[in-house]
C-alpha positions in Angstrom: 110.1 -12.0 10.8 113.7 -10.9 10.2 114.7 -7.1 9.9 115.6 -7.9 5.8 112.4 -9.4 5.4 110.5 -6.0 7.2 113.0 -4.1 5.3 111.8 -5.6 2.0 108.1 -5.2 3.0 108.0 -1.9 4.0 110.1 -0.4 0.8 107.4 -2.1 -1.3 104.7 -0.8 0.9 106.2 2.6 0.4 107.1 2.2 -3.3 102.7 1.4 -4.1 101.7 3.7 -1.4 103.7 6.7 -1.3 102.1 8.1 -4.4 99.1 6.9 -3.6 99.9 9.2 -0.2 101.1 11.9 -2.5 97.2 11.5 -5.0 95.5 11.5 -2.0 97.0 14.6 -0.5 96.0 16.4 -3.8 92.5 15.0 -3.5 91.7 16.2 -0.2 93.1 19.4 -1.0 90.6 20.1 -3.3 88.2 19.8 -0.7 90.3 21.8 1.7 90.4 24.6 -1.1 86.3 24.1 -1.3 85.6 24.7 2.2 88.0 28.1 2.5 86.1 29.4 -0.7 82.5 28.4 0.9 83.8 30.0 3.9 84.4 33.1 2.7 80.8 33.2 1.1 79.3 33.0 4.8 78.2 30.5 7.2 74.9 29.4 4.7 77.1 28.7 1.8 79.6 26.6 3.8 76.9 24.5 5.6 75.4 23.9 2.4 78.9 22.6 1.0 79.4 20.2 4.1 75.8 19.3 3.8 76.4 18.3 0.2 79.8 16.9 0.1 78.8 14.8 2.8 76.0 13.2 1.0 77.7 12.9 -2.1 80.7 11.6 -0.5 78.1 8.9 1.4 76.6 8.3 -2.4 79.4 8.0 -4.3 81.5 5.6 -1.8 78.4 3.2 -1.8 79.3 2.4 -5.4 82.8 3.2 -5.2 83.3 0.0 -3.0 81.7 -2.3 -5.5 84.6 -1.1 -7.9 87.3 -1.2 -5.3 86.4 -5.0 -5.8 89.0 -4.5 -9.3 91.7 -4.2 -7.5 92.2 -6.8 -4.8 90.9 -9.2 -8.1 93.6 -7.9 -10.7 96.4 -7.8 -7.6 96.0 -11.5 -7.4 95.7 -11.9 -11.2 99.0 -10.1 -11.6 100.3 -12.1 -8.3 99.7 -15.0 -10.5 100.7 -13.7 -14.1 96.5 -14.1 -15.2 97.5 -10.9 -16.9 94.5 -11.1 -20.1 92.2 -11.8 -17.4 93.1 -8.0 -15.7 91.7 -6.5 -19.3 88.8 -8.6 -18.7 88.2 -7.6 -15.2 88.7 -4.0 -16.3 85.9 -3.9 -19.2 83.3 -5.4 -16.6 84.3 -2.7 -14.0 83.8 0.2 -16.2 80.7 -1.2 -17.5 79.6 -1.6 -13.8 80.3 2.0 -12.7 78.3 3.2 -16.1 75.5 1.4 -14.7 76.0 2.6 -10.6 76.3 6.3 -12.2 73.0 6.2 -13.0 71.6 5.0 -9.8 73.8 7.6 -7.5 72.9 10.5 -10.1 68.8 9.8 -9.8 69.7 9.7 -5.7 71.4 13.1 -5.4 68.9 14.8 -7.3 66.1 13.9 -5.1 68.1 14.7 -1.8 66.2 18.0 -1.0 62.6 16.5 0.6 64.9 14.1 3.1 67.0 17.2 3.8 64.2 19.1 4.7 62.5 16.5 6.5 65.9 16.4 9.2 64.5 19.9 9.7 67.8 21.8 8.2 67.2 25.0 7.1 65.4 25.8 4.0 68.0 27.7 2.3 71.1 25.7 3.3 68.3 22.3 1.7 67.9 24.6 -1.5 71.5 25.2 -1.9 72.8 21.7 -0.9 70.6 20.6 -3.5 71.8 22.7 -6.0 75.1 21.8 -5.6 74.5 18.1 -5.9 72.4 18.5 -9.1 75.7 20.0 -10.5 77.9 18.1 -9.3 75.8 15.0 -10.9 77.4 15.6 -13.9 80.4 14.3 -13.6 79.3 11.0 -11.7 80.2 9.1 -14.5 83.9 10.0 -15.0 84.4 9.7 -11.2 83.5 5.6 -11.6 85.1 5.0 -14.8 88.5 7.2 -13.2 88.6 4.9 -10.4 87.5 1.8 -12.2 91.2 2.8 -14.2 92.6 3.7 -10.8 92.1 0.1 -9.3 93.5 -1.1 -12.6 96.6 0.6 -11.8 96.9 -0.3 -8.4 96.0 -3.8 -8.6 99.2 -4.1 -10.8 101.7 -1.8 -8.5 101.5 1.5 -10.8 100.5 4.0 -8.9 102.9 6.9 -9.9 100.6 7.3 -13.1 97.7 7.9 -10.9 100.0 10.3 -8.7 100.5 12.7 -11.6 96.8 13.0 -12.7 95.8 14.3 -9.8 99.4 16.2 -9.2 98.5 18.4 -12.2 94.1 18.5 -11.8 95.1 20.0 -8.4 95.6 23.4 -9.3 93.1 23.2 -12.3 90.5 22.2 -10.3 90.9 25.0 -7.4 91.1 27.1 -10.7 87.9 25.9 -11.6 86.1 26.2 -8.4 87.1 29.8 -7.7 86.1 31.0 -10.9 82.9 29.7 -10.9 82.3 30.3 -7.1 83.4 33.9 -7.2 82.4 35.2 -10.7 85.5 35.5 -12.4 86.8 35.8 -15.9 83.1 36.9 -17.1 81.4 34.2 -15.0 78.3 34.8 -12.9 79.5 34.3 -9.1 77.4 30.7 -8.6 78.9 30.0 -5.3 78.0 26.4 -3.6 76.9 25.4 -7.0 79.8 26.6 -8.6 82.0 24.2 -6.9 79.5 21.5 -7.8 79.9 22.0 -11.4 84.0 22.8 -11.3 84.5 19.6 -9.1 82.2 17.7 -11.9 84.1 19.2 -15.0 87.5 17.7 -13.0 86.2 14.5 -12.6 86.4 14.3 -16.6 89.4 15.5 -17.4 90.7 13.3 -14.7 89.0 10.4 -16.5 90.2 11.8 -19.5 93.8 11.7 -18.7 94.4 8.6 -17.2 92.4 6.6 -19.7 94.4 8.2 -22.4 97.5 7.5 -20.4 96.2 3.7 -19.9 95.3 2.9 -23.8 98.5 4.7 -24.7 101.3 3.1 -22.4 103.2 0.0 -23.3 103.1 -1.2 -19.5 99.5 -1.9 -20.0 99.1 -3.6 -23.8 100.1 -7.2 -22.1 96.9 -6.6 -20.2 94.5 -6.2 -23.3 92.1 -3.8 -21.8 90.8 -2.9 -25.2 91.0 -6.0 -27.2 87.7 -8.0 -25.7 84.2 -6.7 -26.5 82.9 -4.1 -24.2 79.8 -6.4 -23.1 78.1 -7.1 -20.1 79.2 -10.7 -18.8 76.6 -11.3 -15.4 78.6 -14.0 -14.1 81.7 -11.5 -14.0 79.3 -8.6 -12.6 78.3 -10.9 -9.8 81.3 -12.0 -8.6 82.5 -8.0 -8.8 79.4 -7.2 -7.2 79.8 -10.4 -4.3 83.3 -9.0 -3.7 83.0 -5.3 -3.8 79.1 -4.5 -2.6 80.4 -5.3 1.5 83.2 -3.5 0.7 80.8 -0.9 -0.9 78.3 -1.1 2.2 81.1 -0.7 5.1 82.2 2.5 3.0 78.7 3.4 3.3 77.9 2.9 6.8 81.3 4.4 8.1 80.6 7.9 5.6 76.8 7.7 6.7 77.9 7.9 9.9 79.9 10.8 9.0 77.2 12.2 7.0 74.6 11.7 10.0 76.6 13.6 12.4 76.5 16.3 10.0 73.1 16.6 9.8 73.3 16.3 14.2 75.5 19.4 14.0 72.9 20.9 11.5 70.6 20.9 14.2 72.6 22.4 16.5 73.4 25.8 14.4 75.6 26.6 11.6 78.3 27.4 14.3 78.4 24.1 15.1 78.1 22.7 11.4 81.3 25.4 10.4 83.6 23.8 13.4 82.6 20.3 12.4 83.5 20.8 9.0 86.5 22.4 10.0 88.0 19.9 12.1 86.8 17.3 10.2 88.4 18.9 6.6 91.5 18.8 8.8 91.1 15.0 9.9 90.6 14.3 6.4 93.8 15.7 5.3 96.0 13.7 7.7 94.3 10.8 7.2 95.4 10.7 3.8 98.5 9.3 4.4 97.6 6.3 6.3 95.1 5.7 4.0 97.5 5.9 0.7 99.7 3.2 2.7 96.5 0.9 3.4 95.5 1.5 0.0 99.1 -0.1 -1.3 98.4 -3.1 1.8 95.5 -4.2 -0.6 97.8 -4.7 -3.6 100.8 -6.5 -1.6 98.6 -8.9 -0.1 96.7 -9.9 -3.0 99.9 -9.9 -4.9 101.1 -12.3 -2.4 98.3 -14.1 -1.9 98.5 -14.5 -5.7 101.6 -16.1 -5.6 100.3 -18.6 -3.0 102.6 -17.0 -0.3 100.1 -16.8 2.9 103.3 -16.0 5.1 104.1 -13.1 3.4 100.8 -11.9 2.9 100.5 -11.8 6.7 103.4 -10.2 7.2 103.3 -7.4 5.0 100.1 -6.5 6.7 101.8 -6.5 9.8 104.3 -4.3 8.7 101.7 -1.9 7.3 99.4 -1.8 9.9 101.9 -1.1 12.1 103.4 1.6 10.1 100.3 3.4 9.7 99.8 3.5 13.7 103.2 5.2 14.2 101.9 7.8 11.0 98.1 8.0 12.9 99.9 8.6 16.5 101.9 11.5 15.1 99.4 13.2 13.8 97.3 12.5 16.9 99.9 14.0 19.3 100.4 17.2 16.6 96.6 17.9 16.3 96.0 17.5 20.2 98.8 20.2 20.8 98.3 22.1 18.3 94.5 22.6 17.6 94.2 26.9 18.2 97.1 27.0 15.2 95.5 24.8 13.0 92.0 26.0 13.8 92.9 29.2 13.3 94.1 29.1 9.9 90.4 28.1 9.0 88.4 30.6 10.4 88.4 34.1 12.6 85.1 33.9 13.7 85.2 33.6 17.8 82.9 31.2 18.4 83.6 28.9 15.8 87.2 29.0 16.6 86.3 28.0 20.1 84.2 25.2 18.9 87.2 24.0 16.7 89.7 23.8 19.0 87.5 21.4 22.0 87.0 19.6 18.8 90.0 18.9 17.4 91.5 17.5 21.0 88.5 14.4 20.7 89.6 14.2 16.4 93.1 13.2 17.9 91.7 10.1 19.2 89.6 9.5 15.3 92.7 10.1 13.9 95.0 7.5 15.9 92.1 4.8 15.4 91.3 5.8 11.8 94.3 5.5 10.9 94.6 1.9 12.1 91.3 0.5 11.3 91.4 1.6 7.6 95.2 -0.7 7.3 93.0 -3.5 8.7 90.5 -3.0 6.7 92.7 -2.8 3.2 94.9 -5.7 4.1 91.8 -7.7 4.6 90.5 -6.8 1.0 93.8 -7.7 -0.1 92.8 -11.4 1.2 89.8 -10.8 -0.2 87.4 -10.8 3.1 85.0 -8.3 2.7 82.0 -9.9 4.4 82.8 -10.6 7.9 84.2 -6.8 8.3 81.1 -5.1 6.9 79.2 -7.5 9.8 81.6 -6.1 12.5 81.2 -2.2 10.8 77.4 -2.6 10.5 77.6 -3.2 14.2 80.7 -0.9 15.5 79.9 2.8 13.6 75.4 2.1 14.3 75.3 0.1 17.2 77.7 1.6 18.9 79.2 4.9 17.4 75.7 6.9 16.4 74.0 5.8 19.5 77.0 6.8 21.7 77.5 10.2 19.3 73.5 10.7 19.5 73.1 9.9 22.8 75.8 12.3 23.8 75.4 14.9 22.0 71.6 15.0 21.9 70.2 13.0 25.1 72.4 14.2 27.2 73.3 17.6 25.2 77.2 17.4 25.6 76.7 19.4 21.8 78.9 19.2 19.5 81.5 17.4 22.2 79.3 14.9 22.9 78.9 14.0 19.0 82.6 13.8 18.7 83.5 11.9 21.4 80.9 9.1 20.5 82.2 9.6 16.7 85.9 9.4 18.0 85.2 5.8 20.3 83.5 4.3 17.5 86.8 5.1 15.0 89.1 3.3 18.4 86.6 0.9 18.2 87.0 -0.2 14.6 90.9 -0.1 14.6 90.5 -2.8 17.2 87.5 -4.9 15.1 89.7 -4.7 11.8 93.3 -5.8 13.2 91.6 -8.7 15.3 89.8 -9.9 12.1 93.2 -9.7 10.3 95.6 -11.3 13.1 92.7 -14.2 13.0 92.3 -14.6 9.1 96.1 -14.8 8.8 96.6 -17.1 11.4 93.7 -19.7 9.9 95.0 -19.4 6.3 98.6 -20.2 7.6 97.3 -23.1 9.8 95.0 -24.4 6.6 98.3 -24.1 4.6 100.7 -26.1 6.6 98.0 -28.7 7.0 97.9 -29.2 3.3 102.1 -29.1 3.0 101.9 -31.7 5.6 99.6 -33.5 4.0 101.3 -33.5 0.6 104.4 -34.9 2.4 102.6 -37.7 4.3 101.6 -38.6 0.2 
């Protein structure tokens, strides 16, 4: 690789990602915003919002990854100037997220018995459960905005996608806090009132970008609305081959997530306010190397569209390397400076102490988050989705919830002991995910100069 070349890569990295970086940023502020408001309502209400959130978020990625499988499919078509067949793919996606919706919606509103089974308490179960019947309502718009958003990716325009959620931002904190708080002649709803304001976003999000998408000139070559909206199995198959791993390793890394929760929930709701503290700020740095992965998935199937394998492999170099300098920053920041950050959550004294033990072990999630979620992209990009849910299915159960379990509850390290298993298992999948890549690359190059020598031997 030559600096021009690295150069090159990296400005299109940043050109896709950055307002990818930029949507996600707005995205997790949302949740930010959610988890100050709960906070303020006490200790049950914000427990009941992690609770929630983190089985919704487990849910809805589930069928979210079977839709990611758009874009790696329409980068390629576009990498290969297939451009009808993006429409095409586009139809059958949103027809697959109207059928997923259904399935995730009968889920979360059946969530209370399991939550009361884990022994959480009653009224945290009641109002987790509330706030997922709420938020149910907007399960549909959430699939079919995303279907749309991998669209949009998948053919490099991301700065659309950057503006919807640049302007629901503010309209959705709006939301939120007038429905959690009683204002403007509302009843104060709390927990649920984020539920319903986050599910009223989620369709005028849908709402916007589809209405930017059927309106635009940069999409009519594309043809989303000229085939019939029917339901073609052998395209849902193949969407569903591609995107269910990717689906499943979403699910097993958030379950994990999701699980330690409900540890933490056992352990008190100080322990449940500092995890979702720390965590809400892991989530927000994370953001940005995720926003750059997410942009790894369209230059390497654009790439690998165009039948260059070198370049694909290089430009997932470049971004996983990128996104390790981003994830060691942020490592080194939150290490040093946990009290500050911690401190701009909460004043309660023993949550605050909590916080701050906890965000020393998130700097170590955050440096291998950060690196295992640019494997992980620039994989999809080469479309290999199976192998890396094998090596997840192994890595965050085998490995992380044992350790975080064992830890934390055999051994009663607490909250600490959680973390540190969670925070290993993260290291251990940033290694998993760039050794799957380095290998794939390296075998699609060797299987490529095979068949040029070939050719020339002809």
């Amino acid at each position: 690789m030559n600096r021009i070349q690295i150069k090159s890569d990296l400005a299109n990295i940043l050109v896709v990602g950055l307002p990818l970086v930029v949507n996600n940023l707005s995205s997790i502020a949302v949740n930010i915003a959610d988890t100050l408001m709960a906070s303020q309502l006490g200790t049950t209400q914000l427990a009941a919002v992690a609770i929630g959130s983190g089985v919704w978020i487990a849910l809805f990625l589930l069928g979210l990854g079977i839709i990611m499988a758009v874009g790696p499919t329409v980068a390629q078509h576009f990498g290969a100037r297939r451009f009808q067949l993006i429409g095409h793919e586009t139809r059958q996606g949103l027809l697959l997220g109207a059928l997923l919706s259904f399935i995730v919606i009968v889920i979360m509103r059946s969530i209370e018995p399991l939550l009361l089974w884990m022994r959480i308490d009653a009224e945290v179960c009641r109002l987790a459960q509330d706030y997922l019947s709420a938020l149910s309502w907007g399960v549909l718009a959430a699939y079919g905005y995303h279907t749309l958003k991998q669209m949009s990716e998948g053919v490099g325009r991301t700065i659309p996608i950057m503006i919807v959620m640049g302007v629901m931002l503010p309209i959705n904190i709006g939301i939120n806090y007038v429905l959690m708080f009683g204002k403007l002649g509302f009843d104060p709803l709390g927990a649920v009132g984020c539920g319903f304001g986050n599910a009223l976003s989620f369709w005028l999000m849908f709402l916007m970008l589809a209405g930017y998408t059927l309106t635009s000139r940069h999409y009519k070559k594309f043809g989303i609305t000229c085939g019939k909206l029917r339901v073609e199995w052998e395209v849902f198959s193949r969407l569903i081959l591609l995107g269910l791993p990717i689906g499943m390793s979403l699910f097993l890394q958030s379950g994990l997530f999701t699980t330690v929760a409900l540890l933490m929930a056992s352990l008190g709701t100080v322990a449940v306010a500092a995890h979702q503290i720390v965590l809400s700020y892991s989530g927000l740095v994370f953001m940005i190397p995720l926003g750059l992965a997410m942009a790894l998935t369209v230059c390497v199937g654009q790439a690998v569209g165009r039948g260059d394998t070198s370049g694909a492999g290089r430009i997932g170099y470049v971004g996983i390397v990128t996104c390790m300098v981003l994830s060691s920053i942020s490592a080194i920041t939150t290490f040093y400076f946990g009290p500050v950050i911690a401190s701009i959550y909460t004043q309660d004294k023993a949550v605050l102490e909590l916080s701050v033990m906890l965000f020393k072990l998130a700097a170590l999630l955050q440096l291998g988050d950060g690196v295992q979620v640019a494997g992980a992209f620039a994989l999809r990009g080469l479309k290999d989705t199976r192998v890396p849910l094998i090596l997840n299915a192994i890595n965050y159960w085998g490995f992380g919830f044992v350790a975080a379990y064992v830890l934390g509850i055999v051994f009663k390290f607490g909250a600490q002991g959680v973390w540190t298993g969670l925070s290993f298992a993260l290291l251990s999948a940033a290694f998993l995910m760039v050794g799957r890549f380095v290998f794939l690359i390296r075998v699609t190059q060797a299987k490529a100069l095979k068949r040029s020598h070939l050719g020339s031997n002809q």
